[in-house]
C-alpha positions in Angstrom: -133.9 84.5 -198.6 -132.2 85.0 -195.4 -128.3 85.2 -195.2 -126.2 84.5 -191.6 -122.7 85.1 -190.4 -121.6 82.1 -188.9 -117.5 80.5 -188.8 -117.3 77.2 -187.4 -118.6 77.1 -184.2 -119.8 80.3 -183.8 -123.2 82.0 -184.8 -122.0 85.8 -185.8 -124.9 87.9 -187.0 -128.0 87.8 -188.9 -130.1 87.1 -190.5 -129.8 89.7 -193.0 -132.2 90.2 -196.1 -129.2 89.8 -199.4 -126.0 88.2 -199.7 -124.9 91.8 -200.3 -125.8 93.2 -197.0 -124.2 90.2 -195.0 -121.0 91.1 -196.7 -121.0 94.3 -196.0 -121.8 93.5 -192.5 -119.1 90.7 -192.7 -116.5 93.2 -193.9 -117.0 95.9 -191.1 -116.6 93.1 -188.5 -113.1 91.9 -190.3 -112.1 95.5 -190.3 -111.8 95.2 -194.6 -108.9 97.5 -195.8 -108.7 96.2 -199.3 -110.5 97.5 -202.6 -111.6 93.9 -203.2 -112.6 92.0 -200.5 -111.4 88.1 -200.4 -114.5 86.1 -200.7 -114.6 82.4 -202.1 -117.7 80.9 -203.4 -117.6 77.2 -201.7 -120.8 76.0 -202.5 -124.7 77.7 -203.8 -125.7 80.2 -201.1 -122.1 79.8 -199.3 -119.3 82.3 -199.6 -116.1 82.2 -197.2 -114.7 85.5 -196.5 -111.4 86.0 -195.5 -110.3 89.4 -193.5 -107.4 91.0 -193.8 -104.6 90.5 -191.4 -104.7 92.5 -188.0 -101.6 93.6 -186.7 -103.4 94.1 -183.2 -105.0 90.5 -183.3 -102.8 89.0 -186.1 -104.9 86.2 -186.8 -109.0 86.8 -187.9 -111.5 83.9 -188.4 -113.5 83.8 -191.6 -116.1 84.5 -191.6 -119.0 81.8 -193.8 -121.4 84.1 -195.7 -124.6 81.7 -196.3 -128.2 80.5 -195.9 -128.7 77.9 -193.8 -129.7 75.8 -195.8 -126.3 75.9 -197.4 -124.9 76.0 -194.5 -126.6 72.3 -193.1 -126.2 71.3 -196.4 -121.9 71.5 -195.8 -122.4 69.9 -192.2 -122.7 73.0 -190.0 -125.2 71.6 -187.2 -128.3 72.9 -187.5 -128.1 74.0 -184.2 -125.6 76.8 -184.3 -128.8 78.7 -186.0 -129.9 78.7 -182.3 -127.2 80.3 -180.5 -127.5 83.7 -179.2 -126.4 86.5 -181.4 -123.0 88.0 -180.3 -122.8 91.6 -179.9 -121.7 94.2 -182.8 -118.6 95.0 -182.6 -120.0 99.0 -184.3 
């Protein structure tokens, strides 16, 4: 099964071969400080993760965590799948 970073409007990074590895992925682009990571289970095969608060930035999108099936399945156009990857920020 193949897992993608997406938010709202923007294709992140993927795909990636577990849930597990998108996460960690996920966590190194929200710059995760916390023993536990926030992650929310909003539906099967999508997770919202929510980074910790940057001083520098303030304010960090989350970051979905999810097939995309899930992810049409919750509305997200198909068609973000498409988009170009963005660059890493490691």
């Amino acid at each position: 099964m193949e897992w993608h970073i997406i938010n709202h409007r923007d294709y992140i990074e993927g795909p990636f071969d577990s849930y597990e590895a998108a996460l960690r992925e996920a966590c190194i682009l929200g710059k995760e400080t916390r023993a536990e990571p926030r992650v929310r289970r909003r539906a099967r095969d999508f997770y919202v993760y929510r980074p910790p608060y940057d001083r520098e930035e303030r304010w960090q999108p989350e970051y979905w965590i999810c097939t995309q099936a899930a992810a049409v399945a919750q509305g997200v156009p198909p068609e973000i799948f498409a988009q170009p990857l963005t660059e890493s920020w490691h």
